[in-house]
C-alpha positions as CSV (number, residue, x, y, z in Angstrom):
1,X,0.0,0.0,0.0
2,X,1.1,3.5,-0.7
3,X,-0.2,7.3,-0.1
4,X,-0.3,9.5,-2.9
5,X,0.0,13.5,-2.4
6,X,-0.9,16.1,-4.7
7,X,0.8,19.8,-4.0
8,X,-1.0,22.5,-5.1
9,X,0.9,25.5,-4.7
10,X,-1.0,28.5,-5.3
11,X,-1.7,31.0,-2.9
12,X,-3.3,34.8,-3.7
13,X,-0.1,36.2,-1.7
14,X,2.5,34.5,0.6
15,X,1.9,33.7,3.8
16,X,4.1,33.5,6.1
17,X,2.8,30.4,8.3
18,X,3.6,28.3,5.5
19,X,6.6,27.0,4.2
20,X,5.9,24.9,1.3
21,X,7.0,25.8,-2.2
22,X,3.9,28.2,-3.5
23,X,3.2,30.6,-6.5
24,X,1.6,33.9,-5.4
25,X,-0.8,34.9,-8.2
26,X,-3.9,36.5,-8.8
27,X,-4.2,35.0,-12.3
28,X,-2.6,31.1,-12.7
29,X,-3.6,29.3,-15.6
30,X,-5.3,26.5,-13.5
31,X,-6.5,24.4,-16.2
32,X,-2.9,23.9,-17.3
33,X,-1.6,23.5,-13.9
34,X,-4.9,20.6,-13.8
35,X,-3.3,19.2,-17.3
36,X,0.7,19.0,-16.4
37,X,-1.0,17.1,-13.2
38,X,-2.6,14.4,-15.4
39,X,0.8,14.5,-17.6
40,X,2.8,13.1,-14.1
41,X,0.6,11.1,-13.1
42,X,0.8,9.6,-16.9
43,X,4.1,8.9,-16.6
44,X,3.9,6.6,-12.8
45,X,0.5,5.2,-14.1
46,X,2.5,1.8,-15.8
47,X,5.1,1.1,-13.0
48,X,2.4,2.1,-10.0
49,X,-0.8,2.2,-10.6
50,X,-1.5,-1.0,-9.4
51,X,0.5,-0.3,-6.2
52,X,-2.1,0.2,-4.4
53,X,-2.7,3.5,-3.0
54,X,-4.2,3.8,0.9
55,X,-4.4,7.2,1.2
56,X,-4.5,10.6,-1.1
57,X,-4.1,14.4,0.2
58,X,-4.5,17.4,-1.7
59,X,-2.6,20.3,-0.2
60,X,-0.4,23.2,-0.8
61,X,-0.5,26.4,-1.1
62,X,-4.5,26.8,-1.3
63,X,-6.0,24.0,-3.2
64,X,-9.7,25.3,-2.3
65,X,-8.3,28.1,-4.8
66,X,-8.6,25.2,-8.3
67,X,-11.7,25.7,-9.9
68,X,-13.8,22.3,-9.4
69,X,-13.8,21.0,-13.4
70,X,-9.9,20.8,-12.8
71,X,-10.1,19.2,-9.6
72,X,-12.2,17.1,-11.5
73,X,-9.7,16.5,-14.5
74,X,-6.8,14.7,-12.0
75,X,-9.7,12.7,-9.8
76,X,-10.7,11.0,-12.9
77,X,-6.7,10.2,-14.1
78,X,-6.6,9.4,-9.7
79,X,-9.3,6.8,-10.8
80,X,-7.1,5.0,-12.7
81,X,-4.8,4.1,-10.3
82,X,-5.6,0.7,-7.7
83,X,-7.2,3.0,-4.8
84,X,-8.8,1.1,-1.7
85,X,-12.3,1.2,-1.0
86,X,-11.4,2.5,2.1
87,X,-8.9,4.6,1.7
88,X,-9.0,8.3,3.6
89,X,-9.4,11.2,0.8
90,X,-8.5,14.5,2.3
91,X,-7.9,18.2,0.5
92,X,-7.2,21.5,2.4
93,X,-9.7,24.0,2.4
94,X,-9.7,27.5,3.0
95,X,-12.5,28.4,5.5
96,X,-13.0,31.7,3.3
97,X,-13.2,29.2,0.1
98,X,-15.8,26.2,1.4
99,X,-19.1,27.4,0.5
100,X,-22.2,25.2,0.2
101,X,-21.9,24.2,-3.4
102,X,-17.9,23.9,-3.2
103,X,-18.2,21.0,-0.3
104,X,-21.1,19.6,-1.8
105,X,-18.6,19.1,-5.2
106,X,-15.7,17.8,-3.5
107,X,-18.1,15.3,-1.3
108,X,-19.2,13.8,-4.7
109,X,-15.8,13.8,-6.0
110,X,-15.1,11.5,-3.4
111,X,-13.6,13.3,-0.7
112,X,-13.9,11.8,2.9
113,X,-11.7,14.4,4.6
114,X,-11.2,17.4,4.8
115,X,-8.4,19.6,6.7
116,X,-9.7,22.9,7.2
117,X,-6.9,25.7,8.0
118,X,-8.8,27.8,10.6
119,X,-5.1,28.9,12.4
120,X,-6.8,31.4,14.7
121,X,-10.1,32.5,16.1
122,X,-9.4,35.7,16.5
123,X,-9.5,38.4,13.5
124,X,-6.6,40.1,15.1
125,X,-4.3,37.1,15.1
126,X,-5.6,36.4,11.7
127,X,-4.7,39.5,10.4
128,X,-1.3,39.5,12.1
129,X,0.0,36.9,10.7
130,X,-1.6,37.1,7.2
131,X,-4.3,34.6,7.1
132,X,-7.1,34.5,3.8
133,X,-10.2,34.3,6.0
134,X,-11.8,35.8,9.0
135,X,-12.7,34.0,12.0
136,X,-16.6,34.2,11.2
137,X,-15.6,32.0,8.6
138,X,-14.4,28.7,10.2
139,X,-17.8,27.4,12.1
140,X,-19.8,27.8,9.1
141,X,-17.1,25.6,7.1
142,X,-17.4,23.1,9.6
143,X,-21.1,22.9,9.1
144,X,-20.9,23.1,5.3
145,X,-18.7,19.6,5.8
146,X,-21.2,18.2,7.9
147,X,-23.8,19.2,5.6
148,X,-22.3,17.6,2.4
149,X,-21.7,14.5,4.5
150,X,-18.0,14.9,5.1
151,X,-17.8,14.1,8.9
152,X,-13.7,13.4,9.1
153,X,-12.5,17.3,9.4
154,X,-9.0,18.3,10.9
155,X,-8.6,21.5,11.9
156,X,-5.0,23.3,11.7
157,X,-4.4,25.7,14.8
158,X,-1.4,28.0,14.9
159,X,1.0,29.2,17.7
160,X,4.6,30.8,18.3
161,X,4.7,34.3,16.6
162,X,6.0,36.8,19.0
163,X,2.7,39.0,19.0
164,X,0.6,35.2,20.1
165,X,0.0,35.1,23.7
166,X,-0.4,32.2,26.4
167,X,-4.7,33.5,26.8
168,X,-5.7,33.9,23.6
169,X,-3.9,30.5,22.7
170,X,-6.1,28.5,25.4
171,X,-9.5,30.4,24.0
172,X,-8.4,29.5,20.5
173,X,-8.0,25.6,22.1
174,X,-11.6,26.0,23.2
175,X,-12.3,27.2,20.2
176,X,-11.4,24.2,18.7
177,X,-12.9,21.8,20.8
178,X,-16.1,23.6,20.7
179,X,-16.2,22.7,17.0
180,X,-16.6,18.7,18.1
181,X,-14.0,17.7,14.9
182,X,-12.4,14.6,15.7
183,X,-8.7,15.8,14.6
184,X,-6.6,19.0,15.1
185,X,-3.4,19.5,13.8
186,X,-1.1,22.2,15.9
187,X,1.0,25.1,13.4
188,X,4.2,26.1,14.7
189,X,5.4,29.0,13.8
190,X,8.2,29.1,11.5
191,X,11.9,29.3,13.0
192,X,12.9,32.6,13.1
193,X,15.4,34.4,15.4
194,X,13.3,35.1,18.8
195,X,14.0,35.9,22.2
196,X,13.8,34.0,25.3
197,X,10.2,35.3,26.5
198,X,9.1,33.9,22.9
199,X,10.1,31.1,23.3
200,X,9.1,30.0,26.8
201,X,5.4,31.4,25.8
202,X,5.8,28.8,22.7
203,X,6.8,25.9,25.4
204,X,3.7,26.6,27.3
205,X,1.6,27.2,24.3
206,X,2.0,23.4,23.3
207,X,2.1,22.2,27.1
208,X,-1.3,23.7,27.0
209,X,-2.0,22.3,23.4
210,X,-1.3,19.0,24.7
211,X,-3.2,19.0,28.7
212,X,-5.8,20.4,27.5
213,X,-7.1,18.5,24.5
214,X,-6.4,15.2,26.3
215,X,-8.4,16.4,29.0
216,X,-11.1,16.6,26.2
217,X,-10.8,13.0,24.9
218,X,-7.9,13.8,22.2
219,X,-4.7,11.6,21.9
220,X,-1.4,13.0,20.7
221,X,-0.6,9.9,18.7
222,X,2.5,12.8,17.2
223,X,4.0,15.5,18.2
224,X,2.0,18.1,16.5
225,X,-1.4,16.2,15.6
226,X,-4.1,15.0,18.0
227,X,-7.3,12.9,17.2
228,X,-10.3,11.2,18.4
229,X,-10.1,7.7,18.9
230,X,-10.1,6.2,15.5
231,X,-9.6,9.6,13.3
232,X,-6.2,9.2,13.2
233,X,-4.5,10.9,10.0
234,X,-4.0,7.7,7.6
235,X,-2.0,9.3,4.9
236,X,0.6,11.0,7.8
237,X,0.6,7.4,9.5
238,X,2.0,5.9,6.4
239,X,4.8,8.7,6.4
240,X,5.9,8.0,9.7
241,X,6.0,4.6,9.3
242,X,7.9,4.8,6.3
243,X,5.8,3.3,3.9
244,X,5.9,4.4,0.1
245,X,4.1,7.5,-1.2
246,X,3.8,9.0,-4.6
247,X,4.0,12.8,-4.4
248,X,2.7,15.0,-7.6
249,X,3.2,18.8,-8.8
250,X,5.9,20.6,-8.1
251,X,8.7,20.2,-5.6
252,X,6.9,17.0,-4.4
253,X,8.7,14.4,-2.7
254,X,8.2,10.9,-3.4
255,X,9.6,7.7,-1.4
256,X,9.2,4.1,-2.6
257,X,10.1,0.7,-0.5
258,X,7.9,-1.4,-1.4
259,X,7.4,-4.5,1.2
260,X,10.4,-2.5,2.8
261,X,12.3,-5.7,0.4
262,X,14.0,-4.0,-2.4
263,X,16.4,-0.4,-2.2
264,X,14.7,2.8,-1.1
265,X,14.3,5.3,-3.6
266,X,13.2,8.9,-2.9
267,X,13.2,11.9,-5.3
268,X,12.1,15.0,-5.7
269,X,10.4,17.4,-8.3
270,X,11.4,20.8,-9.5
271,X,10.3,23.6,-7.4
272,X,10.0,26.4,-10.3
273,X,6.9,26.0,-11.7
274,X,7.2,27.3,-15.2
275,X,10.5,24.2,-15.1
276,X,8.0,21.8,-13.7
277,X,4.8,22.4,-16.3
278,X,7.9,23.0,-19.5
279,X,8.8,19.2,-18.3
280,X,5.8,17.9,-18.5
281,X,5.0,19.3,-21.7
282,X,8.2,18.1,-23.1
283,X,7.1,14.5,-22.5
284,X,9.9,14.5,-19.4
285,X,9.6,13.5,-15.9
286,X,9.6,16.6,-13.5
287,X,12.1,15.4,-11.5
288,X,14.6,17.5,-10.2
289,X,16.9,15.0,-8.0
290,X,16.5,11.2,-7.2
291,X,18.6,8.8,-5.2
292,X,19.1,5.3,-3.5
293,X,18.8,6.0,-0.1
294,X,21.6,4.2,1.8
295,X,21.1,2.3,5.0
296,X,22.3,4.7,7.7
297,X,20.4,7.6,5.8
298,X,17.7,5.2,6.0
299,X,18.0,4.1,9.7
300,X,18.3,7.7,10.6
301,X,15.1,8.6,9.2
302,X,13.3,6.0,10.7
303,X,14.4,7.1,14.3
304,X,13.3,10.9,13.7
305,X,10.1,9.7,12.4
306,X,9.4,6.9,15.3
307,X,10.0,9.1,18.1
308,X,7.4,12.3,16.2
309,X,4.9,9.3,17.3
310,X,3.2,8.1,20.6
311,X,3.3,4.5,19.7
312,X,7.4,5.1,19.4
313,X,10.1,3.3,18.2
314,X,10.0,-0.5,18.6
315,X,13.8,-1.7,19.0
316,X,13.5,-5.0,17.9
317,X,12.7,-3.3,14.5
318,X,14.9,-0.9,14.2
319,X,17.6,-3.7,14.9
320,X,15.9,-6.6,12.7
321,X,15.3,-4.1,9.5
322,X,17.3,-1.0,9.8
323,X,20.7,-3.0,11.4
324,X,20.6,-0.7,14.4
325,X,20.7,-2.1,18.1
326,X,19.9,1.3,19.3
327,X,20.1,-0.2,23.4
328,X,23.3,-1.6,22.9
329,X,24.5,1.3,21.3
330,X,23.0,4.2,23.6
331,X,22.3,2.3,26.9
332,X,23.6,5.6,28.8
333,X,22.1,7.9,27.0
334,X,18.7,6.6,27.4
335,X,19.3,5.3,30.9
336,X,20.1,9.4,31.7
337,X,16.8,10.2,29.3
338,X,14.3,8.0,31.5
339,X,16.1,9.3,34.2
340,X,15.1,13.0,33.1
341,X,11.2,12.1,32.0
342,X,12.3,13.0,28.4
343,X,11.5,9.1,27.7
344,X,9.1,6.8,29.3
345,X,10.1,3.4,30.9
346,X,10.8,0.9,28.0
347,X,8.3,-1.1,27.4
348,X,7.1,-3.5,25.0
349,X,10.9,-3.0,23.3
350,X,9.5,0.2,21.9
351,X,11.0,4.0,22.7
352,X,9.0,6.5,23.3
353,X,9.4,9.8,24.5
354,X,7.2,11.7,27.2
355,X,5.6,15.2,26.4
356,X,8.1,16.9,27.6
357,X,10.8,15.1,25.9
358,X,8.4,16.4,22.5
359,X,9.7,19.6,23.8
360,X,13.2,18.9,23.5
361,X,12.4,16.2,20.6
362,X,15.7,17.9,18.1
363,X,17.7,17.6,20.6
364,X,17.1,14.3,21.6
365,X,17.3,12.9,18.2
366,X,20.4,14.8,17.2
367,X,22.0,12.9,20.9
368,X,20.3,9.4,19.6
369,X,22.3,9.7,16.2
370,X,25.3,11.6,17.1
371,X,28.1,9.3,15.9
């Protein structure tokens, strides 16, 4: 099984809460864009499309932005591919952008999710830090899912700018809760130079983040995404498990170990749009970098993925697939990490590390793989 993600990078204007690789435009030629799509997804359709895909997410950028008959265009060429029955469907929507007859469309296109980027709900906070919509705006798309039978909804909730304070943070959290969606995913703010008062509002921020949604029935099965029992995010689960993923558009990554029995491959397309489409339209693949991914690369990522999860890193695992007997290896190390609550007892062979060790979670990593 495999995910398959779709980048969509168009945004009206940049935003600064979002880091992926985006085109700014009042004007894109969508159904182009909606064509070059197709085009990739040409080119994997012989070698992969009867992989077997689990999962498919729609992001960006905006992807609420794409006019419906092109969202239309790729979900048919999506069709021929060998999806699941059950597999989780989910595209980002703009709360300014999900209006009664766009959820309606995107329900019968066969979206089952949807991950709504509400940030703030506060218009000062959205204004602050750039946001599309106003907070008026987010109940009603919440409804307007409901409505068109889409009851799986992720909401994205932002924190860590220097103007964001510990208050207005906890009201958003109620906020969120008060919306009764089963998943919400928490923003951090982009690294940028900050002082130390920032930063210790940021560490309480997520301490918060994390009490008080569990206290409401939510589990932080990652470090930055929390759920309702059995709403967890398929298509992320697959990443951090390291399973195979296509990803399409530009300066998508894609990662392929199949039955984890063959070499890992991953590569990546070009970021330039006008490069990307050009490509495409030249009959070429878009792909700007590919490589075999050697082992310790390999075993590396695995670690930095495992310990981004509740369920952790089982040992026996990491040593039986990856060659890596992390206990023999870093017995100190993690004796003096259970010693400082920044891991929890070992259990079941698996590592896992506490909330507050989340709060050090670089740091711990970088120590775990340090040579």
């Amino acid at each position: 099984m495999a995910g398959l993600y779709i980048h969509v990078p168009f945004r009206k204007s940049d935003r600064a809460y979002d880091d992926s690789v985006v085109v700014a435009s009042h004007r894109p030629d969508y159904d182009a864009f909606a064509r070059a799509l197709v085009s990739e997804l040409d080119q994997y359709e012989a070698a992969h499309s009867t992989a077997g895909i689990s999962s498919i997410y729609v992001g960006g950028g905006r992807p609420s932005l794409v006019p419906i008959s092109d969202l239309e265009t790729v979900a048919e060429k999506v069709r021929v591919f060998d999806v699941e029955g059950t597999a989780e469907v989910t595209i980002e929507v703009n709360p300014r952008d999900a209006s009664d007859a766009y959820m309606q469309k995107v329900a019968a296109m066969g979206f089952n999710r949807v991950s709504l980027a509400a940030l703030s709900f506060f218009d000062e906070e959205l204004s602050t830090i750039g946001a599309p919509h106003q907070a008026h705006h987010i109940e009603p798309a919440v409804a307007r899912s409901r409505a068109a039978g889409i009851d799986n909804i992720s909401v994205d909730i932002a924190f860590g700018w220097a103007e964001s304070t510990l208050e207005m943070w906890q009201e958003t959290l109620r906020e969120a809760v008060a919306l009764e969606v089963p998943h919400i995913t928490l923003i951090e703010w982009p690294t940028v130079p900050r002082d130390n008062e920032t930063e210790m509002t940021r560490a309480k921020q997520y301490r918060h983040a994390l009490l008080d949604l569990e206290e409401e029935g939510f589990e932080a099965y990652e470090i930055s995404h929390l759920s309702r029992p059995g709403h967890r995010s398929q298509h992320n689960e697959n990443y951090w498990a390291h399973g195979s993923f296509l990803g399409i558009g530009p300066a998508a990554h894609s990662f392929w170990w199949p039955g984890h029995n063959e070499k890992p491959h991953r590569w990546v397309n070009e970021p330039d749009l006008a490069v990307y489409m050009q490509r495409l339209n030249d009959g070429r693949a878009p792909v700007a970098t590919r490589e075999e991914v050697d082992p310790e690369t390999l075993a590396g990522e695995y670690l930095t993925l495992r310990l981004r999860t509740r369920d952790g890193l089982n040992l026996a695992r990491y040593r039986d697939v990856y060659g890596v007997d992390l206990r023999a290896q870093r017995a100190s190390l993690l004796d003096r990490l259970q010693e400082n609550a920044l891991i929890s007892p070992i259990t079941d062979n698996t590592l896992r590390l506490t909330n507050a060790g989340w709060l050090v979670y670089n740091s711990i990593v970088q120590r775990l793989l340090s040579n």
